[in-house]
C-alpha positions as CSV (number, residue, x, y, z in Angstrom):
1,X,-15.8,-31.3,-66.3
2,X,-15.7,-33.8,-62.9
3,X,-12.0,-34.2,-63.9
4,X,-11.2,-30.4,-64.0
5,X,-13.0,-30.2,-61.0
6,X,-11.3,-32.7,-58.8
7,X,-8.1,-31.6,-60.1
8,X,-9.4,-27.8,-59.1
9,X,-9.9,-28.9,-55.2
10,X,-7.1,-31.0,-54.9
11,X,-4.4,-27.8,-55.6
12,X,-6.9,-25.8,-53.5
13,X,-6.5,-28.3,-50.9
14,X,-2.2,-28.5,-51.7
15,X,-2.6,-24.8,-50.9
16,X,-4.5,-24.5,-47.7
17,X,-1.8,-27.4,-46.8
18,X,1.1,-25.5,-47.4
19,X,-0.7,-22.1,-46.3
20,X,-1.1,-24.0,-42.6
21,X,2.4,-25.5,-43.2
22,X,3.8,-22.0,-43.2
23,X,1.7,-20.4,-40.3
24,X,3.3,-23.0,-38.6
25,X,6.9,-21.6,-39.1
26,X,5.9,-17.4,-38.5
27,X,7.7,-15.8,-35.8
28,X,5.4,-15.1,-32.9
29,X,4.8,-11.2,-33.4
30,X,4.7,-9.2,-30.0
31,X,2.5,-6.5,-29.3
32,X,4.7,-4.5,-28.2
33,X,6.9,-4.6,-31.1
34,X,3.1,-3.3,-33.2
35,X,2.0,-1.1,-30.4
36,X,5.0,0.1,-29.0
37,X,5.0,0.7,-25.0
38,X,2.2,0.6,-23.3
39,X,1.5,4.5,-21.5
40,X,2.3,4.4,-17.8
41,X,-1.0,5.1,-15.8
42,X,-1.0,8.1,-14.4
43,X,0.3,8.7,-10.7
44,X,-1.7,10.7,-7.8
45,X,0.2,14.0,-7.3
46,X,2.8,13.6,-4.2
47,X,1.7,14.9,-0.9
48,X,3.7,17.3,0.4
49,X,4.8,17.5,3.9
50,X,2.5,17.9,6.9
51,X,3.5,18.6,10.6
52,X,0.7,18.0,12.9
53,X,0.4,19.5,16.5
54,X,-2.4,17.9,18.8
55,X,-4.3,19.3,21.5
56,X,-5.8,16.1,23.0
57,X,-8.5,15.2,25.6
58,X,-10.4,18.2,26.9
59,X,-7.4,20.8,26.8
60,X,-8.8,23.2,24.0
61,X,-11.4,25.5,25.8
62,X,-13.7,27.6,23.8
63,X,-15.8,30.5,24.9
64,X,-18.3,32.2,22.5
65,X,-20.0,35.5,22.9
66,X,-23.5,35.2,21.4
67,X,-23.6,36.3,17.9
68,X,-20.1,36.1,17.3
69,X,-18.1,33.4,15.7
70,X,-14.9,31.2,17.4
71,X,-11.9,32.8,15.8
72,X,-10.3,30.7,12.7
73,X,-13.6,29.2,12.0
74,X,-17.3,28.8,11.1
75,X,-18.4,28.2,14.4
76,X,-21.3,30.4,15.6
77,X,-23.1,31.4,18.4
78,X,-26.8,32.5,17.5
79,X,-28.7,33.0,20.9
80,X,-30.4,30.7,23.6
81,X,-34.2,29.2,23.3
82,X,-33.8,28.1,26.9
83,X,-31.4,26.7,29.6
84,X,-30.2,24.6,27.6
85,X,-30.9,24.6,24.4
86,X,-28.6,26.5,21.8
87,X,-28.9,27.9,18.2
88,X,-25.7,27.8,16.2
89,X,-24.2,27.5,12.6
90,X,-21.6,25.4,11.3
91,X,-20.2,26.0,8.2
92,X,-23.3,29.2,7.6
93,X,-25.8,25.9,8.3
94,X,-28.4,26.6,11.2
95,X,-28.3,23.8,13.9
96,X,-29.8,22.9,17.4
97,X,-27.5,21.5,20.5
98,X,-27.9,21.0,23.9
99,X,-24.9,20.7,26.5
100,X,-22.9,17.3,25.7
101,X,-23.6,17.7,21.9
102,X,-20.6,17.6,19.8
103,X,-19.6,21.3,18.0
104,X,-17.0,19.9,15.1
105,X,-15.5,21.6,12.8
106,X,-12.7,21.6,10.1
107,X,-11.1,24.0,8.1
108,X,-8.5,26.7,6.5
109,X,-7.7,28.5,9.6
110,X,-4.9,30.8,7.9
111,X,-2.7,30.0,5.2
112,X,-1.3,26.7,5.2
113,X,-2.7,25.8,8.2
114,X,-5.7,23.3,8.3
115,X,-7.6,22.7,11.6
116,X,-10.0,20.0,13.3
117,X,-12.2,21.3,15.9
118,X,-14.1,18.1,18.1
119,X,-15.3,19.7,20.5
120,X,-18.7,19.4,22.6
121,X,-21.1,21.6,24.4
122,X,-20.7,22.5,28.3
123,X,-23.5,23.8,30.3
124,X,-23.8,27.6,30.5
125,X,-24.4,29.6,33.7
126,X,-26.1,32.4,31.4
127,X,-27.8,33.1,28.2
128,X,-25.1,35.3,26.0
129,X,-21.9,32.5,26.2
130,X,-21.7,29.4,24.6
131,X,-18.8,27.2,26.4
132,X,-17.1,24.1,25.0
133,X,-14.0,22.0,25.1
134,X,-12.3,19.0,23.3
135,X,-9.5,18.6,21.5
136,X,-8.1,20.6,18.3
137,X,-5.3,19.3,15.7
138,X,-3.5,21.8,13.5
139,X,-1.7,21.1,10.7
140,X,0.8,23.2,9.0
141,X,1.2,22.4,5.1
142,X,4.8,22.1,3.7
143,X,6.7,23.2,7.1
144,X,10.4,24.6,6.9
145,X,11.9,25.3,10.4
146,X,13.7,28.7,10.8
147,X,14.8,29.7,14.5
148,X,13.8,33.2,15.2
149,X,12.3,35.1,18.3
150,X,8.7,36.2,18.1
151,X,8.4,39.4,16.4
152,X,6.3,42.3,17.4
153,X,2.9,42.1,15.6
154,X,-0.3,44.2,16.5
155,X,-2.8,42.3,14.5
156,X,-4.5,38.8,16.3
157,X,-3.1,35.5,16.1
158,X,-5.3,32.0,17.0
159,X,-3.1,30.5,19.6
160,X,-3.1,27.2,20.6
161,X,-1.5,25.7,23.7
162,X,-1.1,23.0,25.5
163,X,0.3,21.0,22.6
164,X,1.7,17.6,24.1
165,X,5.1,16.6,22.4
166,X,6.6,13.5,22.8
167,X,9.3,12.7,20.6
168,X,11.9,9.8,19.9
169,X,14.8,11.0,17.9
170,X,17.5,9.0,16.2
171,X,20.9,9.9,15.7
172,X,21.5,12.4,13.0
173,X,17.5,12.9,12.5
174,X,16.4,16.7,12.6
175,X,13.5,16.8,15.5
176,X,10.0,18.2,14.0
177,X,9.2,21.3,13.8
178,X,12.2,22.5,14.9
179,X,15.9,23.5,13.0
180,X,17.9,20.7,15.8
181,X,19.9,18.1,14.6
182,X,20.0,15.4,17.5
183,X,24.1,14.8,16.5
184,X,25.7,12.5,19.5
185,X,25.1,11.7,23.4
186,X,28.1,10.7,25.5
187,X,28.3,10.4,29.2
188,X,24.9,11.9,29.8
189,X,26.0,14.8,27.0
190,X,23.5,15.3,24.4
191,X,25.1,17.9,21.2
192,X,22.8,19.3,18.8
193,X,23.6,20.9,15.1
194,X,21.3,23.3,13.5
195,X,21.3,26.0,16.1
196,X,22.7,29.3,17.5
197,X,22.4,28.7,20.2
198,X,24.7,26.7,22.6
199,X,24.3,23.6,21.5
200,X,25.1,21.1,24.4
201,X,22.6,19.9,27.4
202,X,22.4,17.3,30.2
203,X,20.1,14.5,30.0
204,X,17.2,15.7,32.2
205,X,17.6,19.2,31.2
206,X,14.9,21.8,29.6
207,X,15.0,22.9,26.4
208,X,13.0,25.7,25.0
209,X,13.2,26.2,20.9
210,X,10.9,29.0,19.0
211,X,11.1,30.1,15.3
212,X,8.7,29.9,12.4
213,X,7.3,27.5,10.6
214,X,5.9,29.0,7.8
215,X,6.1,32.9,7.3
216,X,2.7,33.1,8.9
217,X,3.0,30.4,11.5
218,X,5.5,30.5,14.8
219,X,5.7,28.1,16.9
220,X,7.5,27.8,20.8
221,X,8.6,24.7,21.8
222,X,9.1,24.0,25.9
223,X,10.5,20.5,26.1
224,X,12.9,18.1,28.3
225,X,15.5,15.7,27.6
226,X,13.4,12.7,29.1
227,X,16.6,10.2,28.5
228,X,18.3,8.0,25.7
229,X,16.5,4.7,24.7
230,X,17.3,1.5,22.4
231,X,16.3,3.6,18.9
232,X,17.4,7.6,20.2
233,X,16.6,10.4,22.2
234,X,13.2,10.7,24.3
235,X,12.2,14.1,24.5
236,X,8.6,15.3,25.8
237,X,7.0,18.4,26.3
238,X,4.0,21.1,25.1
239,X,4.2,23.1,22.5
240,X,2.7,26.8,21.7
241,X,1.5,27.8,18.0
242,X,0.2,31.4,17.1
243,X,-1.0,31.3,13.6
244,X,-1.5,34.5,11.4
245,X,-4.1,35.4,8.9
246,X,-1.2,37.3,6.9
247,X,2.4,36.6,6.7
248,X,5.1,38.4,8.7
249,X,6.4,41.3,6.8
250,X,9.8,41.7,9.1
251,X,12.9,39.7,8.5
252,X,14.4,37.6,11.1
């Protein structure tokens, strides 16, 4: 019995020997070649493009009749407790300011068009206007550039001007918000492509573009060819936007 038994663990043990042995010579196996590729994580969807125009400092100027609301957003005037105290809503939400209180707000102005209202409480001289000023930046979702001359519309548009534009433009680049192609400068010559217009200036001159940018959105650029530098064209300038609630139902 102690013989069968020592002859039992000793070809137990000559397997676990050769068992070990032959892990020892198996091919490394490779998840991959099991699991197959691993699923790519998932991507955030691509912004499309945005063209912003900024109103900067204290240029945007609002005046609000009491009980009404400034155009384009959820900015209300409710009445006067005193002097100087003012009750308003943002966003339907009741709220207390005084003059040199901020009055912010941001927003779907009109279709594609997304606005930010800083702006801040002035004193009032009497008790049925509510007077502000700040700055204002509105951006116009997925932008394409088509020259045009501003159509005859009865309904209301929220217009912003005063619109600084400062622009450096390199050779063959289109400049924002507008259809021109800055192509070549020589000998104080600056040509443009992507107009109908004649497309040749001076350095120094004026420039004046207008078209839309969206079917609801048009846009009138005043500028000047401020000079060539190291990486392109400087140009500066203001800009005007009038943005509609509905789009344009005329053809250029």
């Amino acid at each position: 019995m102690i013989e069968f038994r020592k002859r039992t663990l000793w070809l137990i043990g000559c397997l676990c020997l050769l068992g070990f042995s032959g892990c020892q010579f198996v091919p490394a196996i490779e998840l991959p070649d099991i699991l197959g590729t691993p699923t790519p994580q998932p991507m955030p969807t691509p912004v499309g493009d945005t063209l912003d125009y900024n109103i900067t400092g204290n240029n945007f100027d609002v005046t609000i009749g009491i009980g009404q609301t400034q155009p384009g957003t959820l900015l209300t005037f409710v009445d006067k407790q005193s002097s100087d105290i003012f009750n308003v809503k943002i966003d339907g939400l009741d709220a207390v300011k005084r003059p040199g209180d901020s009055f912010n707000w941001q927003g779907i102005v009109a279709p594609g068009t997304y606005a930010t209202y800083l702006l801040q409480l002035l004193p009032s001289l009497n008790d049925v206007q509510l007077l502000a000023n700040g700055s204002v930046t509105v951006s116009i979702f997925d932008p394409t550039p088509r020259e045009a001359t501003f159509p005859e519309r009865n309904d209301s548009s929220l217009i912003y001007q005063n619109i600084e534009i400062d622009y450096l433009i390199p050779q063959g680049v289109t400049m924002p918000g507008t259809t021109l192609v800055f192509d070549r400068e020589e000998s104080g010559l600056v040509t443009f492509s992507g107009t109908e217009g004649f497309p040749q200036y001076a350095l120094g001159d004026s420039l004046r573009w207008e078209g839309f940018l969206r079917d609801n959105v048009f846009v009138t650029h005043d500028l000047k060819l401020i000079g060539m530098e190291t990486n392109g064209l400087r140009v500066q300038g203001t800009a005007t936007l009038r943005v509609f609630t509905a789009p344009l139902t005329t053809t250029p």
